[in-house]
N, C-alpha and C positions, 0 to 999 in steps of 0.2 A: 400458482396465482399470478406471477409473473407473465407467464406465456400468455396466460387468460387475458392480462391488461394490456401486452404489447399487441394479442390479434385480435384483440377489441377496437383498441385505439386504431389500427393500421384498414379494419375495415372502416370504421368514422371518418376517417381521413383524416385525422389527426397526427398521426405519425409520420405521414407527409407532408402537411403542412409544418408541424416544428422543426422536420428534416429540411424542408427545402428553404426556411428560414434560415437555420443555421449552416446550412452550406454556404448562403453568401459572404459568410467573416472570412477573411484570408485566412488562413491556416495559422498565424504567427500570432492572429490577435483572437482566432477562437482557445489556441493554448494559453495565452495569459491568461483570457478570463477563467477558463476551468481549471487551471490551476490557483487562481486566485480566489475562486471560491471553494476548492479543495482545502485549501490554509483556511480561510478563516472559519468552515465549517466545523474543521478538526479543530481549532484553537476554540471556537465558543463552546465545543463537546468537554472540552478540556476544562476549561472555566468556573460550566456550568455542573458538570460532574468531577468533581475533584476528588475521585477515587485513589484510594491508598492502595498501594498492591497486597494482592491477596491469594493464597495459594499458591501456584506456578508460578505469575506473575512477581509474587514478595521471593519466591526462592534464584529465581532470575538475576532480581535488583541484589540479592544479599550473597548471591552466588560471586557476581560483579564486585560488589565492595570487595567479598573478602579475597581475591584474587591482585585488586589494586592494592591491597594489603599486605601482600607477599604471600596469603596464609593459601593457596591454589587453590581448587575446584569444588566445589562443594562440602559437605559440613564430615566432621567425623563419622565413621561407619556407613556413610551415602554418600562414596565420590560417586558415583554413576547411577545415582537415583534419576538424576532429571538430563536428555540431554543436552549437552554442551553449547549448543548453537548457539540461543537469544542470550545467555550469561557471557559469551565471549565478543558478541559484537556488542550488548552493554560494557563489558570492559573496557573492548576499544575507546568506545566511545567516552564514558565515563574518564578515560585516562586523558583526553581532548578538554574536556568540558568540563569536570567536575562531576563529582557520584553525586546525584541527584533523582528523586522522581521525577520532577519536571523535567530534568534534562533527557531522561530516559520519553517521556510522553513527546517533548519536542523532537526525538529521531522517527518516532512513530510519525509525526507528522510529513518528516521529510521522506520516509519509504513511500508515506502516501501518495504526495507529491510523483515520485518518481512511478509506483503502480498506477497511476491515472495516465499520466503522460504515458509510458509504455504501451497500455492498454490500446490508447488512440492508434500511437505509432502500429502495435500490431495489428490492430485491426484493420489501418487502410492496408497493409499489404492483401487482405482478403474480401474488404466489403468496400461498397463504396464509398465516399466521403462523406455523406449527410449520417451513416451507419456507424463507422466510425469516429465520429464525436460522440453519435448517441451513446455509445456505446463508452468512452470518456467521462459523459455525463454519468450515466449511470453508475460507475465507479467512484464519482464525486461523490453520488451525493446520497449512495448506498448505505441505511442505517447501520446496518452490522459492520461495515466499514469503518466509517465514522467514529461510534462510540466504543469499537477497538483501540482507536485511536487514545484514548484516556486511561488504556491500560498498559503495562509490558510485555503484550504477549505478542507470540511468536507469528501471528496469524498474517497480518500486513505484509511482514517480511516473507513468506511464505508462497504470498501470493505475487509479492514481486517477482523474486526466484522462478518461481511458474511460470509467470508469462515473458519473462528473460530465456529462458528455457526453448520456450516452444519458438520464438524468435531466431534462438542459436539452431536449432533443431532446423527450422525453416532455411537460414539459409544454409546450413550444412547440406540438406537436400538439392537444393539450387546450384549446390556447387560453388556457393559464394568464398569459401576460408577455404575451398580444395588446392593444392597446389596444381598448376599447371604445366 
């Protein structure tokens, strides 16, 4: 359905014009703004759905407590039921912040942050400029994204990692970290 709306729009000419619109922000002021409405899109997701953790997401949060707890990894008879990833960078965090849901939903908002902005960055290495913002955008302001955002799950974090990855990947082909 995607594909459909982007070569729908792009025959309209509509994806040109929003493209060739947003090309004219300098680059420093088309990141604040999409990062600025990356935050407050995620913070009103948060607001408005004030979801308790449930499932993966509640075994995450109680994973985390009980580690700041001294009591380690998961519950009796299921250390290695769920893995270890999102319950240990909630500890981190947690041990910064305070063990909180919200506190937990406010780091999802900052991967956010950080997967939009990377997005861009990777993507001008490959597309042009007006494509990499859209491309930004689209990561703003992506529903499944977003209302991720109001949960503890692993998934934001995920996709950061990924597109870090393929960055590292990128320039290790270029020969950018090669020693010379």
């Amino acid at each position: 359905v995607g594909l459909a709306v982007a070569i729908a729009a792009d025959r309209l000419g509509w994806l040109r014009r929003v493209t060739d619109r947003g090309a004219a922000l300098p680059p420093s002021t088309y990141l604040a703004l999409v990062l600025a409405v990356t935050v407050a899109v995620r913070v009103a997701a948060i607001l408005v759905f004030p979801l308790e953790p449930k499932m993966d997401d509640e075994q995450f949060h109680r994973y985390a407590v009980n580690m700041l707890a001294g009591d380690g990894y998961g519950s009796p008879g299921h250390r290695a039921f769920f893995p270890p990833g999102m319950a240990f960078v909630l500890t981190g965090w947690y041990w910064l912040v305070g063990p909180s849901v919200l506190a937990g939903k406010l780091l999802q908002v900052a991967f956010s942050v950080l997967l939009v902005w990377q997005t861009w960055a990777t993507s001008r290495i490959y597309l042009a400029e007006a494509q990499a913002r859209l491309a930004g955008w689209l990561v703003a302001l992506m529903p499944t994204l977003v209302f991720y955002t109001a949960t503890l799950g692993y998934e934001i974090l995920l996709g950061l990692i990924f597109v870090l990855v393929c960055r590292l990947a990128d320039s290790l082909l270029a020969g950018e970290f090669l020693p010379s």
